[in-house]
RODO-2510 file (C-alpha; in nm, 4 decimals, decimal comma):
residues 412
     n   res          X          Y          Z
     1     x    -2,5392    -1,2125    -0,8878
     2     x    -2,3178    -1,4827    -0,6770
     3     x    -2,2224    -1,3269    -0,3562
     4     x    -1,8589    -1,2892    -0,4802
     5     x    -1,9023    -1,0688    -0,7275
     6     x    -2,1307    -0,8467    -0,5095
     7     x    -1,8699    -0,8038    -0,2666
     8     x    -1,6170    -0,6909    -0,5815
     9     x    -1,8472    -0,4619    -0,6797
    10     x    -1,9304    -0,3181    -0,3397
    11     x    -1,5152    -0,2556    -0,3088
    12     x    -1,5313    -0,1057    -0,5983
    13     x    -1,8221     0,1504    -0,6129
    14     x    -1,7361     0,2112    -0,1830
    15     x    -1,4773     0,5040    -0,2199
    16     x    -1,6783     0,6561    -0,4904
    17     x    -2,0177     0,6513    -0,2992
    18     x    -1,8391     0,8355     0,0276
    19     x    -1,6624     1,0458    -0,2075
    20     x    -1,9878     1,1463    -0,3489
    21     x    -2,1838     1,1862    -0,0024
    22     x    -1,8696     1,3745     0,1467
    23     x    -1,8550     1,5816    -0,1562
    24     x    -2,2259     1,7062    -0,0986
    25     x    -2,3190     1,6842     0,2328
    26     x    -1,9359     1,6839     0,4318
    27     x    -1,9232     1,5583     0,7725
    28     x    -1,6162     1,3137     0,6673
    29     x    -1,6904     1,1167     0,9847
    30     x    -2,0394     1,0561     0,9894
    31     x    -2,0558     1,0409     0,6202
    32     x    -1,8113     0,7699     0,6425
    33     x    -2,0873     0,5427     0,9242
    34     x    -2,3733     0,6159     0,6465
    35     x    -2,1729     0,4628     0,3685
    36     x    -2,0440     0,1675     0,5511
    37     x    -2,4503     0,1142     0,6313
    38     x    -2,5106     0,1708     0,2790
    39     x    -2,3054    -0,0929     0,1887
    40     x    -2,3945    -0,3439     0,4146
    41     x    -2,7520    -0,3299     0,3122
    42     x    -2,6932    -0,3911    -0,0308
    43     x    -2,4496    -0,7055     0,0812
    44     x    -2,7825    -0,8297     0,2596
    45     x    -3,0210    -0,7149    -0,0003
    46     x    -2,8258    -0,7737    -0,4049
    47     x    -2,7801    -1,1171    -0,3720
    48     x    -3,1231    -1,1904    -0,2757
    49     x    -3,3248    -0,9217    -0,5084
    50     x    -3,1010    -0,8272    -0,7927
    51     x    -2,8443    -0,5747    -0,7949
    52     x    -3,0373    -0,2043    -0,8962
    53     x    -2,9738    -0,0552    -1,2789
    54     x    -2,7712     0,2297    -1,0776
    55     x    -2,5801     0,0566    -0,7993
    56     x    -2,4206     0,3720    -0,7804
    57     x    -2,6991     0,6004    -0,7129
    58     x    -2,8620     0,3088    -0,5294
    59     x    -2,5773     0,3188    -0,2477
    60     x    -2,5475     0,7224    -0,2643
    61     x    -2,9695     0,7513    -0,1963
    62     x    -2,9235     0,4866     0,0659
    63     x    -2,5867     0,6833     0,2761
    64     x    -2,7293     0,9924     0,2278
    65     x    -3,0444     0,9329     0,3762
    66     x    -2,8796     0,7111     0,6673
    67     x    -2,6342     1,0505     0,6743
    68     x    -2,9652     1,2920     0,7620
    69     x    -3,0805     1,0312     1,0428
    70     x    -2,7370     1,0210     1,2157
    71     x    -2,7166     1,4074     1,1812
    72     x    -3,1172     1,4427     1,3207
    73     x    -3,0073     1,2384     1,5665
    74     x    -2,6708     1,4074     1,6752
    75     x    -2,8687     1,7253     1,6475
    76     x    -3,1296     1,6051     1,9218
    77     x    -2,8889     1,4805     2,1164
    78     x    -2,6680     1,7997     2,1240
    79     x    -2,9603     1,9958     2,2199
    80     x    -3,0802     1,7718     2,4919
    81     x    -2,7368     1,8133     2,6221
    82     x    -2,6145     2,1677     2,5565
    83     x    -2,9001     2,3911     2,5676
    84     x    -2,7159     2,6577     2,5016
    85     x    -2,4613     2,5738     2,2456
    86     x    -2,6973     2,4639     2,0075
    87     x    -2,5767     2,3154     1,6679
    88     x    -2,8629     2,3812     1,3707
    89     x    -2,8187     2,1709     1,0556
    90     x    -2,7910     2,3928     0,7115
    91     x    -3,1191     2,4248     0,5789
    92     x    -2,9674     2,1668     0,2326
    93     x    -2,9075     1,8739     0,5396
    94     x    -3,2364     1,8145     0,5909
    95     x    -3,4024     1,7745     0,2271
    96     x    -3,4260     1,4344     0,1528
    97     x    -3,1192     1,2863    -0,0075
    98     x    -3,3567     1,0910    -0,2702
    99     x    -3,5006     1,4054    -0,4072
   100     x    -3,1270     1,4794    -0,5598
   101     x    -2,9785     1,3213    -0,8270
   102     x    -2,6422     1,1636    -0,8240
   103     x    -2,2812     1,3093    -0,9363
   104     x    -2,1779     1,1331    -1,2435
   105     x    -1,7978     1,2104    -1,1304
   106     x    -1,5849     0,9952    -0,9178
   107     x    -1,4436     1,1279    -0,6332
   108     x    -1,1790     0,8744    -0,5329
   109     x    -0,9066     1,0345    -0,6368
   110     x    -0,9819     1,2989    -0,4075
   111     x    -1,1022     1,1030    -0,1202
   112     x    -0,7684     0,9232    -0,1925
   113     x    -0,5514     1,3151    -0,1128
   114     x    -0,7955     1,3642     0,1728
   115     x    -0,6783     1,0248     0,3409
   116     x    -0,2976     1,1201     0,2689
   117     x    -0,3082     1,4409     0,3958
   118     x     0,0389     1,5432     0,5356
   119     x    -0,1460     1,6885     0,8732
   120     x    -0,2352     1,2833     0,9543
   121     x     0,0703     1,0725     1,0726
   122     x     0,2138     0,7623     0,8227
   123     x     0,0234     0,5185     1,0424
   124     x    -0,2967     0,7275     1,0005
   125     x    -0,2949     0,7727     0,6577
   126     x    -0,2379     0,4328     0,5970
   127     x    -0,5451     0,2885     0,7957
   128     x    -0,7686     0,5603     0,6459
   129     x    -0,6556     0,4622     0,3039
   130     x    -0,7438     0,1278     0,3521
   131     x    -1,0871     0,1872     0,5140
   132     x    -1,1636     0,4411     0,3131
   133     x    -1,0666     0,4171    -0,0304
   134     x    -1,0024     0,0293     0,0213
   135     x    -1,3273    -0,0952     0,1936
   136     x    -1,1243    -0,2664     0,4596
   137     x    -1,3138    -0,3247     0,7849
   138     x    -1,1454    -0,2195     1,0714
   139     x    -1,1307    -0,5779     1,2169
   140     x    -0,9400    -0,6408     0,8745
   141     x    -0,7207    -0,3714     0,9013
   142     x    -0,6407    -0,4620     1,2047
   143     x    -0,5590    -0,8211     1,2013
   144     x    -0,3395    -0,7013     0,9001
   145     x    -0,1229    -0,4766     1,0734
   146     x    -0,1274    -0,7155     1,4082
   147     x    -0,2811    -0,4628     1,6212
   148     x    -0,6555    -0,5082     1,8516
   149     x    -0,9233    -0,3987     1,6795
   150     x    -0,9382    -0,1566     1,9477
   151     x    -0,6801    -0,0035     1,8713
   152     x    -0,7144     0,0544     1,4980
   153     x    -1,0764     0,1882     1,5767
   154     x    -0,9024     0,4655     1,7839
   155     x    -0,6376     0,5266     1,4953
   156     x    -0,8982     0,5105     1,2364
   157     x    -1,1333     0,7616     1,4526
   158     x    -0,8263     1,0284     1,5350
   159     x    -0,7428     1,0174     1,1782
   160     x    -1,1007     1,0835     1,0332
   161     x    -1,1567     1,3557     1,3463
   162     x    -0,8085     1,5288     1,2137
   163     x    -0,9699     1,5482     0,8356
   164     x    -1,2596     1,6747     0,9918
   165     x    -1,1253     1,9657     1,2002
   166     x    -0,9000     2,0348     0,9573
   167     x    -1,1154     2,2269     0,7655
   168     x    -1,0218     2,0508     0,4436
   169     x    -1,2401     2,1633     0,1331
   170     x    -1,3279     1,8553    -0,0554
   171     x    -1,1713     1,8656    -0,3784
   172     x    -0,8495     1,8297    -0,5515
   173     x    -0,5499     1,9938    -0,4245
   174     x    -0,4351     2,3272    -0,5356
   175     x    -0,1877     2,3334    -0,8112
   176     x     0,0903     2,3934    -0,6360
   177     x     0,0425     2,1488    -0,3913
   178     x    -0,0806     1,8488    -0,5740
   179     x     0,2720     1,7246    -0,7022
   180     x     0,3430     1,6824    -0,2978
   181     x     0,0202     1,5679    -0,2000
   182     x     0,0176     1,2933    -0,5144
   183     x     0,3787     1,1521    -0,3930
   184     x     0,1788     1,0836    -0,0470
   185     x    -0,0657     0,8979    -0,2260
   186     x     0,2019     0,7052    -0,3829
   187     x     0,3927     0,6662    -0,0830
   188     x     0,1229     0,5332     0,0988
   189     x     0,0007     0,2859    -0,1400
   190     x     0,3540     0,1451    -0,1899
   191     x     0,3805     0,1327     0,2157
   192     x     0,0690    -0,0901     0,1847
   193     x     0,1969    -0,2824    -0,0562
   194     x     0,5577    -0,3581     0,1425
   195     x     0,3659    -0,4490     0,4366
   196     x     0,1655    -0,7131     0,2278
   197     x     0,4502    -0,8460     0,0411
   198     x     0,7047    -0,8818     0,2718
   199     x     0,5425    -0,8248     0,6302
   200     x     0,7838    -0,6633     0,9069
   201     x     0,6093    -0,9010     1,1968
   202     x     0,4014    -1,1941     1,2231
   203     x     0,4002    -1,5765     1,1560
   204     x     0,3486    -1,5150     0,7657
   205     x     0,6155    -1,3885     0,5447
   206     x     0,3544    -1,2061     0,2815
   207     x    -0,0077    -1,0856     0,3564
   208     x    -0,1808    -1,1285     0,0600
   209     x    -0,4685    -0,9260     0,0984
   210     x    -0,2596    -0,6150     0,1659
   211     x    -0,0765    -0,6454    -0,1493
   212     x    -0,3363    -0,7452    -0,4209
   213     x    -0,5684    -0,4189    -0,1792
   214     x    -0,2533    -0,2556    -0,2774
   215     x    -0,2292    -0,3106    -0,6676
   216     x    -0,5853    -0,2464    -0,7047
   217     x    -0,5640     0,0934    -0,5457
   218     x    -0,2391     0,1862    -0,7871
   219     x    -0,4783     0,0871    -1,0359
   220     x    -0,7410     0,2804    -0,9559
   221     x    -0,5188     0,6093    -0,9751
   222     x    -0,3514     0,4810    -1,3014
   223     x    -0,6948     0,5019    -1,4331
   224     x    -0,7779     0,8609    -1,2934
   225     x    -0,4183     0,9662    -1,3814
   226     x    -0,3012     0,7564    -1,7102
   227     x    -0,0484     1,0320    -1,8440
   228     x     0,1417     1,0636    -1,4710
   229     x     0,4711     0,8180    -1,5958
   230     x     0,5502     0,8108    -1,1719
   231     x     0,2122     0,6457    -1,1167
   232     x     0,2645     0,4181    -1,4137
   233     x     0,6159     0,3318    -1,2597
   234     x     0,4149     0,2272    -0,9127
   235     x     0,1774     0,0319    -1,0481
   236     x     0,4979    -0,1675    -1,2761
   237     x     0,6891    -0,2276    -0,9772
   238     x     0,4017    -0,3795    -0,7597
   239     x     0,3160    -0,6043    -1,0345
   240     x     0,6592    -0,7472    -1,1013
   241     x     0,7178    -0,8049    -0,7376
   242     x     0,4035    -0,9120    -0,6610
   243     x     0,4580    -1,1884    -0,9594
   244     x     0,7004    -1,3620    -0,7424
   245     x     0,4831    -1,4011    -0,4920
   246     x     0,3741    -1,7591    -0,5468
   247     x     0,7351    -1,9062    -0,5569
   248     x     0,8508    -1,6896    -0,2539
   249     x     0,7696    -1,9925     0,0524
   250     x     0,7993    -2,3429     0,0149
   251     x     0,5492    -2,6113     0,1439
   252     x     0,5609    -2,4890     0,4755
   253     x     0,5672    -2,1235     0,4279
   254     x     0,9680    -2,1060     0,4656
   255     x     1,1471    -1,8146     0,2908
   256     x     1,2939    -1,9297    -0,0529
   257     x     1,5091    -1,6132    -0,1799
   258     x     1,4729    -1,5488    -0,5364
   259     x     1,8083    -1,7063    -0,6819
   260     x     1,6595    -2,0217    -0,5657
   261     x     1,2579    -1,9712    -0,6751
   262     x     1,1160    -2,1692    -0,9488
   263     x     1,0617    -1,9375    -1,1861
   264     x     0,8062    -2,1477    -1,3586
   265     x     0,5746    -2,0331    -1,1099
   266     x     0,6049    -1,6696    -1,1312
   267     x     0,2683    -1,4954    -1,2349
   268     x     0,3442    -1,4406    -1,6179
   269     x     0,0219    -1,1617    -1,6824
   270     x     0,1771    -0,9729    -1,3991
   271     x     0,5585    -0,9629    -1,6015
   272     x     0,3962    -0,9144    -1,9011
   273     x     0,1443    -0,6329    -1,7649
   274     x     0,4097    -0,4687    -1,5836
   275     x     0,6923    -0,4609    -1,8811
   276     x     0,4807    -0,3432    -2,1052
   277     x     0,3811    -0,0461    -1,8516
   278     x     0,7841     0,0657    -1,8011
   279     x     0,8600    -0,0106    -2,1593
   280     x     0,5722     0,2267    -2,2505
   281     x     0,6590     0,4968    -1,9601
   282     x     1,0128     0,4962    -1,9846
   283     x     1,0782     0,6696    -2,3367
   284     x     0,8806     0,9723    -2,1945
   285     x     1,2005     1,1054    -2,0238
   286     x     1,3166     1,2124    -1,6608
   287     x     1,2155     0,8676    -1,4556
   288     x     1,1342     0,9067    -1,0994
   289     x     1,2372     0,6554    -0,8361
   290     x     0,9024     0,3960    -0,8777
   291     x     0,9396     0,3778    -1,2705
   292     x     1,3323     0,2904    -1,2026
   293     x     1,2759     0,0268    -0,9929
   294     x     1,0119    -0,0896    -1,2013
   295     x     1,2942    -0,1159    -1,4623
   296     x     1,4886    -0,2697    -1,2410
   297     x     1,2918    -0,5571    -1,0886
   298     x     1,1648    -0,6076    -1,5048
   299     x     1,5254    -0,7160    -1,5296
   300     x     1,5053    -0,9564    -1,2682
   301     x     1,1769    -1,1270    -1,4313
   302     x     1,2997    -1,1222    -1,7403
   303     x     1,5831    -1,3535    -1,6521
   304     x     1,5442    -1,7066    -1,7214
   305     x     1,7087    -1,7993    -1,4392
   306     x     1,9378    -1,6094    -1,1687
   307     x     2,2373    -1,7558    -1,2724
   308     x     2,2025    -1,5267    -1,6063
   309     x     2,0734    -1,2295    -1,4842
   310     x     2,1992    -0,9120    -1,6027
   311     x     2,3513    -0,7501    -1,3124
   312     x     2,5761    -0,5030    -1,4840
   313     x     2,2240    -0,3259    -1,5863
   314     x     2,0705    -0,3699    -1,2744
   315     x     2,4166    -0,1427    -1,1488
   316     x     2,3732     0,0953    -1,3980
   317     x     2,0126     0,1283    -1,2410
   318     x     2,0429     0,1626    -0,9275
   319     x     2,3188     0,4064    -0,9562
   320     x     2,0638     0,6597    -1,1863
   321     x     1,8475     0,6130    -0,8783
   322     x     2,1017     0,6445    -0,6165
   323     x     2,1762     1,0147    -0,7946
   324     x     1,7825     1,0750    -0,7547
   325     x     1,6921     0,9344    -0,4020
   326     x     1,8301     0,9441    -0,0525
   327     x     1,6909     0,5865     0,0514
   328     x     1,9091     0,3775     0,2797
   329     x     1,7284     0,0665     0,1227
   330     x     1,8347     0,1766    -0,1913
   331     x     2,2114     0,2100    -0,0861
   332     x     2,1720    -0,1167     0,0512
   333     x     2,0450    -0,2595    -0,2648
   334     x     2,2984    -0,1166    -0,4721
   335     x     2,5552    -0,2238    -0,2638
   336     x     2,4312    -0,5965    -0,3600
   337     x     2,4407    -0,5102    -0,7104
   338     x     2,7931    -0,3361    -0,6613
   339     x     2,9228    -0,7099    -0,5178
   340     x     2,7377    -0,9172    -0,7653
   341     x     2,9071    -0,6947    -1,0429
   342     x     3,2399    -0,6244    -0,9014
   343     x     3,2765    -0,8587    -0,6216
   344     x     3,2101    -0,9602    -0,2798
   345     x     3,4985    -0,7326    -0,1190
   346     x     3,3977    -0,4476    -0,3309
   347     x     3,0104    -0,4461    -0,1694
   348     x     3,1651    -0,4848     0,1949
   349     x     3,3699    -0,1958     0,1229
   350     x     3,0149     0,0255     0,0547
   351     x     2,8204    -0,1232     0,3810
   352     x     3,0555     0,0655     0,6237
   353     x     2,8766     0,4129     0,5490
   354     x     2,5564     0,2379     0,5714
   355     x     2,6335     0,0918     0,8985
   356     x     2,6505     0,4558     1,0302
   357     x     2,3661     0,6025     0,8911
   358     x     2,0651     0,5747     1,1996
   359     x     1,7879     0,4768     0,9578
   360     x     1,9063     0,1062     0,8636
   361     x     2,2136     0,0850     1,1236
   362     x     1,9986    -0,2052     1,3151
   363     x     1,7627    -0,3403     1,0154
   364     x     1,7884    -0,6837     1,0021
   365     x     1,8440    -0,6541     0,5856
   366     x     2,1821    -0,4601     0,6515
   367     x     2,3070    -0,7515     0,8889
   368     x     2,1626    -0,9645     0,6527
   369     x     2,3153    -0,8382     0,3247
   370     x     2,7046    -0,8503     0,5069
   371     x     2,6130    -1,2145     0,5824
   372     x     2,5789    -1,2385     0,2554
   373     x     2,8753    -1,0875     0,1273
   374     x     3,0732    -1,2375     0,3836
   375     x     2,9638    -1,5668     0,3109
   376     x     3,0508    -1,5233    -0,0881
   377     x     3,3955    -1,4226     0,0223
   378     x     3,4232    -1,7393     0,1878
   379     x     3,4688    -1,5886     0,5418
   380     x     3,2418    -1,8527     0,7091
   381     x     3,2602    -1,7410     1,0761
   382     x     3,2023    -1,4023     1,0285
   383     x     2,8886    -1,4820     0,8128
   384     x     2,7698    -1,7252     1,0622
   385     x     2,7930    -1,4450     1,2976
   386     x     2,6325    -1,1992     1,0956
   387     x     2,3438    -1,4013     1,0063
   388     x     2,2783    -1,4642     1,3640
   389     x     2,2679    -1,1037     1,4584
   390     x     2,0272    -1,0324     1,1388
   391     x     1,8306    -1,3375     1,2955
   392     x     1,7928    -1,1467     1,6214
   393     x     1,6827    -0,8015     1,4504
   394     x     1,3689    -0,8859     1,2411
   395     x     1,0133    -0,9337     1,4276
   396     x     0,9384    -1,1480     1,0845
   397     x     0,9402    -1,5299     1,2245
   398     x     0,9941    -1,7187     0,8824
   399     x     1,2739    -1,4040     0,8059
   400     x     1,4120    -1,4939     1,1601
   401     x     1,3955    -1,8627     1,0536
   402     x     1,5743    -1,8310     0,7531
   403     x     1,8617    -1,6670     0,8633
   404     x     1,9073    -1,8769     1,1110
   405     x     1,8998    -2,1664     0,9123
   406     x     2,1829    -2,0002     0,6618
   407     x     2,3621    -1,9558     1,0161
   408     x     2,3581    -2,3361     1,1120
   409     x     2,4233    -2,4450     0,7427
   410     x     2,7712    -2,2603     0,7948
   411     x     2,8421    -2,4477     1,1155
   412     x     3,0129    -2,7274     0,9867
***
């Protein structure tokens, strides 16, 4: 098997193996190491002698028998150094992982509420996620999120100490919790997916990687949860966004906003994919926020070209989700949709109440959207202006380019 497909496969079968070995053995932490040695040995080993008939069982064997040897070995060394205190494995740690068959049932879903627990902070929870459930190494992570790798190892290691003194059973949320606990998940994996396609710092405007990790993971939990319309909705919005992707930058990776894309290049499986998901989720009543603006951005895909979009739908959207979420992006949004319906005057009026609220007050995208407006009601100076303040408030270099190239263009 080519070395490419290997490494799929690995990504794949990664959270299920530590949600196996965690499930039977615990140790979050430790478990974790053993799987991540698993895995490398089959990367070394596959492409050279064959990938086993139970890859599966193949990687769980391997991490749980690296698992004993870390926990023999943190058992010695806890004795040499606390004579007193001493910490004795349970009798089941020590039988030899080979001699036990492996769990048919796939934990990711599980590890997948373990790494979003609410007890871990946003930053946390995304980094476990990712290393986790996504197979990321931290180096990867890291140069993602434009951090040291230092760093992230210190994030990643308070985050899996947290799970592990939490006391956490492994398994799925109780009842009453799991609604919460599954709009975490969600959360998260859309958080990943923001910072991949439109990244808040750096010399790139998209990361890639972090979006298409993204999509895979909302597809992952579409599979474990195909009847939940909210995690249909996720997975529809990622794909229709993510299908402008290729016709987002120009030749030399410059912003092109999406009035001016060529929508020839737009990923047509991904529109298709993701209207036939809202179209299908849709009819089943009471639409949360995700499967909204999956409706939403389907009606900017579907458009031919900007020029004929429907905007008076896209209103009618936004204000159903404006009545179900408390989202200053969202106000913002609408208040685009409110001028491209009703006029430029009538979306400046709606970005004074924005301007007060603490969350967006100094976003660049609130700067950036009365530019906008300001240029459309032909008040040149002021957009100028504007755009040169947005220009100042993003950490985004081809964002901050952009806008400062709308600035100059209203010079003359």
């Amino acid at each position: 098997m080519p070395d490419t497909e290997v490494e799929d496969l690995l990504r794949t079968l990664a959270p299920q193996v530590l949600g196996a070995v965690v499930r039977r053995y615990g140790h979050f932490d430790t478990a974790e190491d053993a799987v991540q040695e698993a895995l490398l040995a089959a990367a070394l080993q596959w492409p050279e002698e064959g990938v086993p008939d139970s890859p599966r069982g193949w990687l769980i064997t391997v991490a749980a028998r690296r698992l004993t040897d870390l926990l023999r070995s943190e058992q010695a060394r806890q004795r040499r150094e606390d004579t007193v205190a001493q910490w004795v494995l349970p009798e089941q740690w020590l039988a030899p992982a080979a001699d036990r068959p492996a769990s048919d049932s796939d934990d990711t879903l599980i590890l997948l509420f373990m790494c979003c627990h609410p007890a871990l902070t946003p930053a946390g929870q995304i980094a476990l996620t990712l290393r986790a459930v996504g197979g990321l190494t931290t180096a990867e992570i890291a140069r993602a999120f434009l951090v040291p790798e230092g760093t992230m190892t210190r994030r990643i290691t308070r985050a899996k100490q947290s799970i592990q003194h939490s006391g956490i059973p492994f398994g799925m949320p109780k009842p009453e919790d799991r609604a919460a606990r599954l709009a975490a998940v969600l959360h998260v994996v859309y958080l990943i997916f923001n910072e991949g396609y439109a990244s808040t710092s750096g010399p790139a405007l998209q990361r890639a990687e972090l979006a298409t990790e993204a999509i895979r993971l909302a597809r992952m939990v579409h599979r474990l949860l195909p009847d939940d319309t909210e995690v249909a909705g996720l997975l529809a919005l990622m794909l229709l966004t993510d299908a402008r992707r290729p016709a987002r930058t120009g030749p030399d990776g410059e912003l092109v906003p999406m009035a001016e894309q060529d929508r020839s290049r737009w990923n047509a499986a991904y529109i298709a994919e993701g209207v036939a998901l809202i179209s299908a989720t849709l009819p089943k009543g009471s639409p949360g926020p995700y499967q909204i603006q999956a409706a939403i951005a389907a009606v900017h895909d579907e458009a031919p070209s900007a020029e004929v979009t429907d905007w008076p739908q896209i209103l009618a959207l936004y204000e159903v989700l404006m009545r179900t979420s408390d989202n200053p992006v969202v106000a913002l949004n609408h208040t685009v949709a409110v001028a491209m319906v009703r006029g430029a005057r009538a979306g400046l009026d709606l970005l004074g109440a924005l301007e007060a609220d603490d969350r967006i007050a100094r976003d660049h995208r609130l700067h950036a959207v009365r530019a906008h407006l300001l240029e459309m009601a032909g008040e040149r100076v002021a957009a100028r202006a504007a755009y040169e303040l947005a220009a100042t408030r993003t950490a985004s270099l081809p964002q901050r380019r952009y806008l400062n190239s709308r600035a100059a263009r209203l010079a003359d």
